[in-house]
C-alpha distance (Angstrom), angle and dihedral (degrees) to the residues before:
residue distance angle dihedral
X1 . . .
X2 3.78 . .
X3 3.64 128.2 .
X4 3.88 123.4 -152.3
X5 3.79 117.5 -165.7
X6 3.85 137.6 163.5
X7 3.98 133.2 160.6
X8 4.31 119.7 -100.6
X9 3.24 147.8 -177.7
X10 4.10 120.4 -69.2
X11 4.16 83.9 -140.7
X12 3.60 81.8 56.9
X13 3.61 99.5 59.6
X14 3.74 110.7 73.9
X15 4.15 82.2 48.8
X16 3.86 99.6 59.2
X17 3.30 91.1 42.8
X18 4.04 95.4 59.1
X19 3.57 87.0 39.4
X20 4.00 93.8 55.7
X21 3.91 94.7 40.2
X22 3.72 92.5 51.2
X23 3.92 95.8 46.1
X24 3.98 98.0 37.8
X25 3.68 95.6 -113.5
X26 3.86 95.4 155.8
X27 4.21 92.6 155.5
X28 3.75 87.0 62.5
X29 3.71 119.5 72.8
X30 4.02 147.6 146.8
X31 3.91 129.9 -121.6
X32 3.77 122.2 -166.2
X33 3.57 104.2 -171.7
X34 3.58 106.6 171.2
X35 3.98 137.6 -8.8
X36 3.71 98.8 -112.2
X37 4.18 89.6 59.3
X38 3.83 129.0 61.2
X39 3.63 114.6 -108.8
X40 3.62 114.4 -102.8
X41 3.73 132.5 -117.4
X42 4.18 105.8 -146.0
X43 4.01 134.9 177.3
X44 3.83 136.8 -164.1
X45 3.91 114.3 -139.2
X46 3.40 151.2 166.9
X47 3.55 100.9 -141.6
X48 4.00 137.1 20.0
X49 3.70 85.1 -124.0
X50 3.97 96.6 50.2
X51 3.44 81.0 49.9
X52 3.36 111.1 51.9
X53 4.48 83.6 42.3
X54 3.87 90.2 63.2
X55 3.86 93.4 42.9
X56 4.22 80.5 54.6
X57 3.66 89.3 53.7
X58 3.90 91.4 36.2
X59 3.84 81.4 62.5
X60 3.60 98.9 50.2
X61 3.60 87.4 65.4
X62 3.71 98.7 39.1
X63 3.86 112.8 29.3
X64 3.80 95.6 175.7
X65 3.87 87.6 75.5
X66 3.52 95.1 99.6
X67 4.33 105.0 140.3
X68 3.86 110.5 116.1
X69 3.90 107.3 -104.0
X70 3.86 122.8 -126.3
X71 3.98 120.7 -156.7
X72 3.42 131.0 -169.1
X73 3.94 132.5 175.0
X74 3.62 123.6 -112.6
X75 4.07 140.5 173.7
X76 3.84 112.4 -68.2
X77 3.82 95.1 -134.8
X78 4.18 86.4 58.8
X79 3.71 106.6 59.0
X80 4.03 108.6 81.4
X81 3.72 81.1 41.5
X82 3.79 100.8 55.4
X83 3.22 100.3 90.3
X84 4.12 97.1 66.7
X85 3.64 79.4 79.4
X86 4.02 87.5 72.1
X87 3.70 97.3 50.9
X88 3.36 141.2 77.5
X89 4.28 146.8 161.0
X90 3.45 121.7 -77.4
X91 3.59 139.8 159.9
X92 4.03 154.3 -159.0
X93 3.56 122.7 -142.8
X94 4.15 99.0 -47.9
X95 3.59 95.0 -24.5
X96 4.10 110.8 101.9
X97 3.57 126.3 -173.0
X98 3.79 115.9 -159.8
X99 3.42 133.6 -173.3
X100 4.34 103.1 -120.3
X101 3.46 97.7 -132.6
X102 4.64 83.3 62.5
X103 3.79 82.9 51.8
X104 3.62 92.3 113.5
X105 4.02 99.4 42.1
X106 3.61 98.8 44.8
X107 3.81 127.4 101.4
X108 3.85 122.7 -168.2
X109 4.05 118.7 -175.4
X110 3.99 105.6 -95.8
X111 3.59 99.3 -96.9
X112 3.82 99.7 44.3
X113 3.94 124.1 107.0
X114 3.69 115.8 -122.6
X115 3.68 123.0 -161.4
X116 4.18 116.9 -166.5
X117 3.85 115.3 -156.5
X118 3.58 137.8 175.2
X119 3.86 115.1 -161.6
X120 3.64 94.6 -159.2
X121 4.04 113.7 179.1
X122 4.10 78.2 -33.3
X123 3.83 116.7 120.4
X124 3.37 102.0 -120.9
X125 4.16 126.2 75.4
X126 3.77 101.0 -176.8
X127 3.72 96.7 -124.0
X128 3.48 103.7 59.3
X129 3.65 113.2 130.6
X130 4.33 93.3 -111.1
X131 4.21 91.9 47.0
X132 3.94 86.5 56.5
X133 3.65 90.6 39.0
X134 4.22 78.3 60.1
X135 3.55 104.2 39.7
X136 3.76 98.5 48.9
X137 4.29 87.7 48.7
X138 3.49 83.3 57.8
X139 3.35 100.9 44.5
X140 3.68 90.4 49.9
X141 3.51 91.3 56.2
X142 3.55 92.6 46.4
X143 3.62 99.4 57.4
X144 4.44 82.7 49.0
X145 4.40 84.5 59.7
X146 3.70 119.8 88.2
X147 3.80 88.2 -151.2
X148 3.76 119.1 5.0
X149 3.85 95.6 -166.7
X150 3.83 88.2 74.5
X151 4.14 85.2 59.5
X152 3.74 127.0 79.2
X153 3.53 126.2 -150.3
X154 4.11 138.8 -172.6
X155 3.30 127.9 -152.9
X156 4.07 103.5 -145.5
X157 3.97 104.4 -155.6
X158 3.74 94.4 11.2
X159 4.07 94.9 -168.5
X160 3.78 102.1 -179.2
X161 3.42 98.9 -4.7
X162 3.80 96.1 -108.1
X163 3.92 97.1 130.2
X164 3.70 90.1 48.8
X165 3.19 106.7 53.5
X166 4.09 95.7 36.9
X167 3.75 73.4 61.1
X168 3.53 93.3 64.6
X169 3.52 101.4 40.1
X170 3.70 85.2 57.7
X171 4.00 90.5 59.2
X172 3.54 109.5 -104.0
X173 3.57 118.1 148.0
X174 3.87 115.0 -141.1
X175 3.36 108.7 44.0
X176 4.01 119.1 -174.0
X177 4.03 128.2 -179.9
X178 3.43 132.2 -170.3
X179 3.84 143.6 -179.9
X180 3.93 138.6 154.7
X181 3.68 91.0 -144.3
X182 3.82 108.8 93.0
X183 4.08 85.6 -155.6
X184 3.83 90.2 57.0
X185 4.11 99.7 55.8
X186 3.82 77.8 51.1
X187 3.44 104.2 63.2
X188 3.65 100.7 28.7
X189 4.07 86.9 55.1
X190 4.15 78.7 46.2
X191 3.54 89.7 52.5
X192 3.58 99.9 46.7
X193 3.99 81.9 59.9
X194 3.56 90.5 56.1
X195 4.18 90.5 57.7
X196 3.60 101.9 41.8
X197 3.77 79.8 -117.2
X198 4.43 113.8 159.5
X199 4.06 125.2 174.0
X200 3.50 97.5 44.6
X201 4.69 107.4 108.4
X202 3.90 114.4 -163.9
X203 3.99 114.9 -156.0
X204 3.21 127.7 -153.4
X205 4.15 99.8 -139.2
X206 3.89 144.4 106.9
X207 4.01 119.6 -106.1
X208 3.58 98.6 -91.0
X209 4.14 99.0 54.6
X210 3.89 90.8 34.0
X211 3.96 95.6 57.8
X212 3.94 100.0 30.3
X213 3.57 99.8 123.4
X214 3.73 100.8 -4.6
X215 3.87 126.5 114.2
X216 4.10 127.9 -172.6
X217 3.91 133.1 -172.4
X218 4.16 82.4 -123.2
X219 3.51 138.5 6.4
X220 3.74 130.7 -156.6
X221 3.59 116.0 -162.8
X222 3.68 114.0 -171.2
X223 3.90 95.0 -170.3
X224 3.73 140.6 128.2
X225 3.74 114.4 -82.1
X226 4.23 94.9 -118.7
X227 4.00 82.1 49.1
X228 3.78 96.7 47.4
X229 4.33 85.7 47.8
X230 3.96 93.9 52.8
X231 3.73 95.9 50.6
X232 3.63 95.9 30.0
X233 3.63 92.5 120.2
X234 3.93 92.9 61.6
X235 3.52 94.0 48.1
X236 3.90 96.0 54.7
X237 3.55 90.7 35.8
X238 3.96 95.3 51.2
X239 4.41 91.6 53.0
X240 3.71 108.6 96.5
X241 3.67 120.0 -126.3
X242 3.49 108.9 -67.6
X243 3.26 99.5 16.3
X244 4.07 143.4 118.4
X245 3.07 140.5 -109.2
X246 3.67 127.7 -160.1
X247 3.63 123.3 -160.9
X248 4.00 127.3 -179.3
X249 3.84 141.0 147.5
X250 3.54 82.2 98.4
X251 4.15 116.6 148.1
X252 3.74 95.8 -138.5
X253 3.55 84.5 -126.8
X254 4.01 86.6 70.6
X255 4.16 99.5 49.0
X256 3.32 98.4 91.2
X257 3.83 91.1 50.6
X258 4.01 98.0 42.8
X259 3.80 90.5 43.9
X260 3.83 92.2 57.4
X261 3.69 88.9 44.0
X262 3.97 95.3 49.9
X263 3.78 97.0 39.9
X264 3.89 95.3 52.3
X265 3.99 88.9 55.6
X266 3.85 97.0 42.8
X267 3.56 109.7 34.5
X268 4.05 95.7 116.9
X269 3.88 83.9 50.5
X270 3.29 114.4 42.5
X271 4.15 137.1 15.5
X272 3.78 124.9 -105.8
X273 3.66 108.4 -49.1
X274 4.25 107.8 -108.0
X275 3.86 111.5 -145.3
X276 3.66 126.2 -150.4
X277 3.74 125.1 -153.2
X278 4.18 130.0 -145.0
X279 3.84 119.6 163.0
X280 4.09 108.9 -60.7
X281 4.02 88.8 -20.2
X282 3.68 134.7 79.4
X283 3.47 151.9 154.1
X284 4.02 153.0 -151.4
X285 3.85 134.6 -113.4
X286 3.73 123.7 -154.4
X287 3.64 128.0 -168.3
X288 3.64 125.5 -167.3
X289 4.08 125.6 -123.1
């Protein structure tokens, strides 16, 4: 088995990754694994020449890729698991998420709530920067609710399920997850196995189906910032009154430019969007009137 890597561009990143969700290229993938490096573009193949043929094409749809690619060989059995080397626990106030293969090593305080997940070929680690952008927005807002099992809550581009179901360990009461990646529902309905966690339903659907004629107390959609623009009218529309809505996958090199956007569409609904900053990513908090 060959591997094929090379460094890109953070603007870069939200792009390939819509591009290899909505073609089924699971052997390609992106890693960002800290904020002083670039993020960087990998592939799974069997041959350096099969390789460096679907970097070609790669390029044909992305001609700012222009870093010189290394390869190197590596054990079969290792390459869907290489990137548990990129991720590890972390945690919110007493909400931990844990990656299920440090189930065993991993000690939370007593009272804590743990949730185990397993991103799979899913997009969707857990601790990238614009999932904890999410989950501590929610949290926030949870801790402002009397009772959160009287709210209802969607998680718009559920990737592996991890905002979802930290939903629902939290208390809330309708619980709603969706994704257009068919791999995605699968491994966030695998990872509610893994928790023991019931109530939560995963769709398989696009925006515009998955909202039409739903409403939640908050949203959190985990998109792409050109994505969250196109169907920003279903998003606002689907909050109930009152509620929030939480938008991230947002370079912060793109707030400025999504908060304008958002604000001049919602102003009777909602207040002044509030952004939130961490490393290159970012995101937007709305609060309902």
């Amino acid at each position: 088995m060959i591997r094929i890597y090379l460094s890109t561009k953070d603007s870069l990143v939200p792009c390939l990754e819509d591009y290899f969700c909505e073609n089924s290229l699971c052997n390609w993938g992106v890693s960002k694994t800290s904020d002083a490096l670039p993020p960087e573009l990998f592939g799974y193949f069997d041959s350096a020449e099969e390789a460096l043929c679907a970097l070609s094409e790669l390029k044909k749809a992305f001609p700012e890729i222009d870093a010189e690619p290394k390869i190197e060989e590596i054990e079969d059995s290792d390459w869907q698991n290489k990137y548990k080397e990129f991720l590890t626990a972390w945690n919110f106030k007493n909400l931990h998420w844990v990656p299920v293969w440090m189930r065993e090593q991993y000690k939370a305080p007593p009272l804590d709530k743990v949730l185990y997940f397993d991103a799979g070929l899913a997009f969707g680690t857990g601790d990238h920067p614009t999932t904890r952008l999410c989950a501590m927005a929610m949290m926030r807002y949870a801790d402002e609710c009397a009772d959160v099992s009287q709210k209802s809550l969607i998680d718009a581009g559920c990737g592996s399920g991890i905002l979802a179901l930290s939903a629902k360990l939290l208390g809330f009461g309708d619980v709603f997850g969706f994704d257009r990646d068919t791999e995605a529902v699968r491994a966030s309905i695998e990872n509610a196995k893994y928790n023991n966690i019931e109530g939560v339903v995963f769709a398989h659907s696009g925006i515009e189906n998955a909202l039409e004629g739903r409403k939640a107390d908050i949203i959190l959609a985990n998109i792409q910032a050109d994505v969250l623009c196109i169907y920003a009218e279903n998003l606002i529309k689907a909050v109930s009154d009152g509620g929030r809505l939480v938008l991230s996958g947002i370079l912060a090199a793109e707030n400025a430019e999504v908060k304008k956007y958002f604000d001049g569409l919602c102003a009777d609904k909602f207040h002044p969007s509030k952004a939130e900053f961490m490393g290159d990513w970012s995101s937007l908090e709305f609060i309902g009137k």
